[in-house]
C-alpha positions as CSV (number, residue, x, y, z in Angstrom):
1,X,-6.8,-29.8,-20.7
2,X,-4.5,-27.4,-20.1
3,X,-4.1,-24.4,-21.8
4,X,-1.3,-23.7,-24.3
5,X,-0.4,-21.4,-27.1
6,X,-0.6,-22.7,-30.4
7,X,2.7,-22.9,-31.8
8,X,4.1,-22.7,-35.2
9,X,3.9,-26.5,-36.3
10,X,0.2,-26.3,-34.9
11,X,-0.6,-23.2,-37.6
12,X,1.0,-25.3,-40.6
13,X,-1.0,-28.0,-39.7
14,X,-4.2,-26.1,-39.3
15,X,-3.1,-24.1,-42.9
16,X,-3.1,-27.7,-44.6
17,X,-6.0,-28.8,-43.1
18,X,-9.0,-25.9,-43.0
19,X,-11.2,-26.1,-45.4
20,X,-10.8,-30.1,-45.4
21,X,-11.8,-31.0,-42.5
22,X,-14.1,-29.7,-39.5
23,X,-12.6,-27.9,-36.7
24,X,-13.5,-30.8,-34.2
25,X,-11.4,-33.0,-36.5
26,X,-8.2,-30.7,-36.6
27,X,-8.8,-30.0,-33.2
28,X,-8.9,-33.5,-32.1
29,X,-5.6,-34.4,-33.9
30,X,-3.6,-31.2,-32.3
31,X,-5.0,-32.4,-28.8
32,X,-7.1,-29.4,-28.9
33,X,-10.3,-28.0,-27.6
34,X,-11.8,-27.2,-31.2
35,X,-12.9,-23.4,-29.8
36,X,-9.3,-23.0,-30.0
37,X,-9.0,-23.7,-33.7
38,X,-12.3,-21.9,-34.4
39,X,-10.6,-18.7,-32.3
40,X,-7.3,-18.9,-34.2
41,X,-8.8,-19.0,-37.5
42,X,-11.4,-16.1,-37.0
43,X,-8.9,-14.0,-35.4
44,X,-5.6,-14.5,-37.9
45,X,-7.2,-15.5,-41.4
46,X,-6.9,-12.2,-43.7
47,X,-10.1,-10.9,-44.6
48,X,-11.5,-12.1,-48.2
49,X,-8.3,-14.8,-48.3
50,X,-7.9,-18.3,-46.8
51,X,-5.6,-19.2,-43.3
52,X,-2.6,-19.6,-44.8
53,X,0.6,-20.7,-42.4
54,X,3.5,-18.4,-44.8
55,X,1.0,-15.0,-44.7
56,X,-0.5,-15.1,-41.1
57,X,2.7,-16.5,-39.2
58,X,4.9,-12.7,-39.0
59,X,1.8,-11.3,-37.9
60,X,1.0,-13.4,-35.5
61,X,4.3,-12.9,-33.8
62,X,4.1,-9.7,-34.2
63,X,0.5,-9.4,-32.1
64,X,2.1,-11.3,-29.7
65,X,4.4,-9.3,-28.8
66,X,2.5,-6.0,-28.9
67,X,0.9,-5.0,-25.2
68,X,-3.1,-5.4,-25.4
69,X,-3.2,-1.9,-24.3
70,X,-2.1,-0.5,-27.7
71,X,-4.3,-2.5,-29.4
72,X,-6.9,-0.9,-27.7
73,X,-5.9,2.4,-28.2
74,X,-6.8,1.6,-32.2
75,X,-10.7,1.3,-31.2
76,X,-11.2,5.3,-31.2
77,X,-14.6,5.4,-29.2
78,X,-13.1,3.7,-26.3
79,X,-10.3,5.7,-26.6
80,X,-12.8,9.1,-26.8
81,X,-14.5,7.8,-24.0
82,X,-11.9,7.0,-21.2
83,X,-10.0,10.6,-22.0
84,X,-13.8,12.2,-21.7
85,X,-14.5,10.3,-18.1
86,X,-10.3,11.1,-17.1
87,X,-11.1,15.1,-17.8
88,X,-14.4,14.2,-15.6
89,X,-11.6,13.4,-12.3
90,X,-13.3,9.6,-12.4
91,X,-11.0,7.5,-11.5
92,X,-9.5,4.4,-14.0
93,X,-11.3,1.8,-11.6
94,X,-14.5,3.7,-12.3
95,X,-14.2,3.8,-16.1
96,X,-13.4,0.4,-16.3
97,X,-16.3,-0.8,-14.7
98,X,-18.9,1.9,-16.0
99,X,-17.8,0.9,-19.5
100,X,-19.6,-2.6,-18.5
101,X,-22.6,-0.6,-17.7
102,X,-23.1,2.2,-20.3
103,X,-21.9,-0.6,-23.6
104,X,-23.3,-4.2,-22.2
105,X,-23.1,-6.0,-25.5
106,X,-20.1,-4.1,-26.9
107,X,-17.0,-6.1,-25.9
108,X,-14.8,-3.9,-27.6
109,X,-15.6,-1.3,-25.4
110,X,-13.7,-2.4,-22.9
111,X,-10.6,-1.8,-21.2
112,X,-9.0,-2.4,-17.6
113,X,-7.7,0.0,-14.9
114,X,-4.3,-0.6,-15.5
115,X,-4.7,-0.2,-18.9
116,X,-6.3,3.3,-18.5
117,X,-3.5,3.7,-16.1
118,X,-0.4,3.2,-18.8
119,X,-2.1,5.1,-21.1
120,X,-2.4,8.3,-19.1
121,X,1.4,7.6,-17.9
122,X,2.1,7.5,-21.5
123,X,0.5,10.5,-22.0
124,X,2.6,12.2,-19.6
125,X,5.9,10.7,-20.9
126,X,4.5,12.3,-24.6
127,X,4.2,16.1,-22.6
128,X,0.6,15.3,-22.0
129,X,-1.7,16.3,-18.9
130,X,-4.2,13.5,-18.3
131,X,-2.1,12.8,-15.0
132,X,-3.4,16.0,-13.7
133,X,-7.0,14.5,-13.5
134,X,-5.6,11.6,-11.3
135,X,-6.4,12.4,-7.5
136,X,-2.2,11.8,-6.7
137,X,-1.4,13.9,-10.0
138,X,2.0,11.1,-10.5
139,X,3.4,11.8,-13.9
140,X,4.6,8.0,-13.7
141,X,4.5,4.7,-12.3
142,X,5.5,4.6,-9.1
143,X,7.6,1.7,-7.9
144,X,5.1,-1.2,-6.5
145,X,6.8,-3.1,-3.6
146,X,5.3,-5.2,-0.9
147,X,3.8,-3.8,2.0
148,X,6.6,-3.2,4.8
149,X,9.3,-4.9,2.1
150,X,8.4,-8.0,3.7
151,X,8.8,-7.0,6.8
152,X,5.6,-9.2,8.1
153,X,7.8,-12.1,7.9
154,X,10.4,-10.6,10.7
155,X,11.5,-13.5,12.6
156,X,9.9,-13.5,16.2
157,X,7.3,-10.7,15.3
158,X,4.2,-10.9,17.4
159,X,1.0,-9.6,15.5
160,X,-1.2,-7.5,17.6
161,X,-3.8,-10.9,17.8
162,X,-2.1,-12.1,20.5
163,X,-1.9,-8.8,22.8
164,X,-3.6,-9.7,26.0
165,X,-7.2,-8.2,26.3
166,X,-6.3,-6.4,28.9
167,X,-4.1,-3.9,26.7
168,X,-7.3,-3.1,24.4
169,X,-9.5,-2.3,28.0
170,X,-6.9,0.1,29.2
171,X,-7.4,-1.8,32.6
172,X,-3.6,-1.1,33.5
173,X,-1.3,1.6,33.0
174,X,2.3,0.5,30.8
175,X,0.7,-0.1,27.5
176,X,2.1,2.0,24.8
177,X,1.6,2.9,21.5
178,X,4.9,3.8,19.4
179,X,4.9,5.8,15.6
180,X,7.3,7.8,13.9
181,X,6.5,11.7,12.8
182,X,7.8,12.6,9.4
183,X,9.3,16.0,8.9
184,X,10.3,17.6,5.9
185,X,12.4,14.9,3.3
186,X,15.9,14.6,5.0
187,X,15.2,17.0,8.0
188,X,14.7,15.0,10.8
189,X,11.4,12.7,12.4
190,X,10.0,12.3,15.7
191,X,9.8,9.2,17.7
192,X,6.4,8.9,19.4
193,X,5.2,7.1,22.4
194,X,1.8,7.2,23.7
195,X,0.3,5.7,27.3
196,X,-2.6,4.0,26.5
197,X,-4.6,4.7,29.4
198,X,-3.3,8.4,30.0
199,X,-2.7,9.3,26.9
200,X,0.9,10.5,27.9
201,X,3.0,11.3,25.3
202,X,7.2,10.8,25.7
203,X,8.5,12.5,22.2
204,X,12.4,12.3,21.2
205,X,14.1,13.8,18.6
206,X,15.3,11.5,15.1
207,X,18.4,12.0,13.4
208,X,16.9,9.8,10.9
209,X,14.4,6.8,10.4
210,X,16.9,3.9,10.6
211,X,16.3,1.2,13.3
212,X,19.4,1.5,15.1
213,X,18.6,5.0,16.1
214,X,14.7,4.7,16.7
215,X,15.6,1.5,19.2
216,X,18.2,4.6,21.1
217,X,15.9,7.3,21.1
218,X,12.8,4.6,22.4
219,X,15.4,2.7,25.1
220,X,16.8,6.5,26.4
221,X,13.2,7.1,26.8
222,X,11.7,4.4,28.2
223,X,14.2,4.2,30.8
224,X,12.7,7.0,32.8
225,X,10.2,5.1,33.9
226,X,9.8,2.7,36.4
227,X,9.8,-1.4,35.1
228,X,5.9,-1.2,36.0
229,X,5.0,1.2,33.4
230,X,6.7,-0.6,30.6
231,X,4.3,-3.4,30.2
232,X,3.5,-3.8,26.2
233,X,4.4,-1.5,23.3
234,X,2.2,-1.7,20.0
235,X,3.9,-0.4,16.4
236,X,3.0,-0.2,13.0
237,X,5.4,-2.2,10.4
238,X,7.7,0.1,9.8
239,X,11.0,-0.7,9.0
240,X,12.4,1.6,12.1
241,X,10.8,-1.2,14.3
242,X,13.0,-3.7,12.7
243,X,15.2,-4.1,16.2
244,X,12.5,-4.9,18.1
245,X,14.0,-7.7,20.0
246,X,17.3,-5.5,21.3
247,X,14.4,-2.7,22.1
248,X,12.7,-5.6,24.4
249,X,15.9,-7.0,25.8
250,X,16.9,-3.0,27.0
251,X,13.5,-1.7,27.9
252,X,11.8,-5.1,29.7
253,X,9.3,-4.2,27.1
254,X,7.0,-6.5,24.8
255,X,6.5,-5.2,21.6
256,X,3.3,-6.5,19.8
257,X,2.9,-5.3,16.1
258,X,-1.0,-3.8,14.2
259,X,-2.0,-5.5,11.0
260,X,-0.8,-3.7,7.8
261,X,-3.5,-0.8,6.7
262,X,-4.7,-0.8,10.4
263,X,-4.2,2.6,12.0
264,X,-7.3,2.4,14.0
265,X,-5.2,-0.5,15.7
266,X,-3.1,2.5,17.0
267,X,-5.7,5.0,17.3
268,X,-4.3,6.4,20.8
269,X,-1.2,7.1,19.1
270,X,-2.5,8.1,15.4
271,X,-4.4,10.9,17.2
272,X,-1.8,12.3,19.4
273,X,0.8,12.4,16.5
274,X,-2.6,14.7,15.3
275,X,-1.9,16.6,18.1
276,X,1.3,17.2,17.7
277,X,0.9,18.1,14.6
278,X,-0.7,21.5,15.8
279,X,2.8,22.7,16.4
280,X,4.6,20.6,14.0
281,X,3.2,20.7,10.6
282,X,3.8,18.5,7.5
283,X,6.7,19.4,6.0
284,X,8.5,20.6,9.0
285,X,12.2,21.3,9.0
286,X,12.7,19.3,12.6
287,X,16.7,20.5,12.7
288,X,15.4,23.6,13.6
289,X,14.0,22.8,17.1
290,X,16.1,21.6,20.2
291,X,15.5,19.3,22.7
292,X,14.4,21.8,24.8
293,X,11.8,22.9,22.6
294,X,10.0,19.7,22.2
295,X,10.2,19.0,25.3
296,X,8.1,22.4,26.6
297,X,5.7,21.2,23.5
298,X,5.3,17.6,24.2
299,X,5.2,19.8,28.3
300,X,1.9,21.1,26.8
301,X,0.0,18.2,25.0
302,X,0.8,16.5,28.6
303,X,-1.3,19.4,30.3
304,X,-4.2,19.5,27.9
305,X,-7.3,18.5,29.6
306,X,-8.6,15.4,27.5
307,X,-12.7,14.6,27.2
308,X,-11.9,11.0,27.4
309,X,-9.9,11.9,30.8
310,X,-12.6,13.2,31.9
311,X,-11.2,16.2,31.4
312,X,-8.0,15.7,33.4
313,X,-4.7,16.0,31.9
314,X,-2.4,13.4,30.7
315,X,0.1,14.4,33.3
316,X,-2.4,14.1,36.3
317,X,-3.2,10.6,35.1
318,X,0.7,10.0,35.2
319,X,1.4,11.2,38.2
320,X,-1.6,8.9,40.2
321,X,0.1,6.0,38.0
322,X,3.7,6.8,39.4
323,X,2.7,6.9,42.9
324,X,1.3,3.6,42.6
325,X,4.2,2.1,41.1
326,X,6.4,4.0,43.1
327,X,4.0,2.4,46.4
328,X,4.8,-1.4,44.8
């Protein structure tokens, strides 16, 4: 049967009728499972008294409407214990389950992650510093949305399963790989783009991270080259890929998108960004560059011999490639 909580009728009868009958019996005129009455009565009848509907029924409510984690907090070992293993830097996953482990056959030591989590959140909210031991150090909460704020569900988004095999063998040149580089917060990103089997970089200058302006800067730059070279384009699920259909229909482009949580998908450009990085560190103001500039930088990574090149340059690679487009 399906599972229901008792309600308040169900009490008065079970008040009237413990003590006079067997908890099969009461159960089986409720429509219960009689574990249920056995349960209700060992957890709500006062101690050295009888289950009585007019005494038990406040609290009841009352423990119904308490979060389980406070009532936790009551049971002062488990309490000693998680703030111990917290001052320790193990993390609330790893508590929870070592409790399992160090008290098998104490089920009141235990407690989940997210319980461990609120408390040391409550901690902080009280001036406390448990949240220091927590690897991201968050004095609160933070906001829980869906990955890409459903952004999976674009209509007309192609996941990266159904890029032709011949973009993963880097058999052909016009595969690319597209990110976004974060500056410091309100100064600025860089739009990416990455040749798969050169490893050419094309960079551009963001006033900001909305799609509008990504699909500009990517069109502006993709526009250099010759239709040939603009094969496939692979992104991540950010929202500045949101306009991926105008970016196709102005660039002749096909834009394929990784799984969530898949970087590796986008190695080729994950490791550039790296690169760039080098001369462009987190938390860089990008205002304070000019075109120019990047462009003599993004000039550089483009002339750096690469292992995988066989130590040619990105440029090199470029150049054979435009020749034989140029020769189509």
């Amino acid at each position: 049967m399906s599972y229901t909580h008792l309600t308040a009728r169900d009490r008065y009868v079970i008040s009237h009728l413990h003590g006079q009958m067997s908890y099969r019996e009461i159960a089986r005129r409720l429509g219960r499972h009689h574990t249920t009455i056995s349960r209700e009565i060992k957890r709500n009848k006062p101690p050295h008294s009888t289950y009585w509907y007019y005494f038990i029924e406040r609290d009841v409510e009352l423990k119904r409407h308490t979060a389980r984690c406070f009532r936790r907090q009551s049971h002062l070992p488990l309490v000693e214990y998680v703030g111990d293993k917290i001052k320790l830097e193990w993390p609330p996953e790893a508590i929870s389950a070592r409790l399992k482990l160090d008290y098998p056959h104490d089920e009141l030591m235990r407690v989940s992650h997210e319980t461990v989590y609120r408390w040391i959140y409550l901690d902080a909210m009280g001036g406390g510093n448990l949240h220091q031991h927590l690897r991201r150090r968050h004095r609160k909460r933070r906001r829980q949305t869906r990955y890409g704020s459903g952004r999976r569900f674009m209509p007309g988004r192609v996941p990266i399963s159904q890029r032709p095999s011949i973009v993963a063998a880097r058999e052909r040149f016009g595969d690319w790989e597209g990110d976004t580089l974060e500056g410091k917060k309100g100064c600025g990103h860089l739009a990416t783009h990455v040749e798969r089997k050169s490893r050419f970089l094309m960079a551009a200058k963001l006033a900001d991270k909305r799609a509008a302006t990504m699909t500009q800067a990517s069109a502006t730059s993709f526009w250099r080259l010759p239709k040939v070279l603009r094969q496939t384009l692979t992104v991540d699920n950010g929202k500045e890929f949101s306009q991926f259909k105008e970016l196709e229909a102005r660039t002749g482009l096909t834009v394929y998108f990784a799984d969530p949580y898949a970087a590796w998908q986008r190695g080729t450009n994950e490791n550039t960004n790296g690169i760039l990085r080098h001369y462009y560190p987190k938390g860089f103001d990008f205002t304070t560059i000019t075109h120019e500039e990047l462009e003599l930088v993004v000039k550089k990574i483009n002339n750096r011999p690469r292992k995988c090149l066989d130590y040619r340059t990105p440029a090199e690679v470029m150049r054979q490639a435009l020749r034989g487009a140029l020769a189509i």
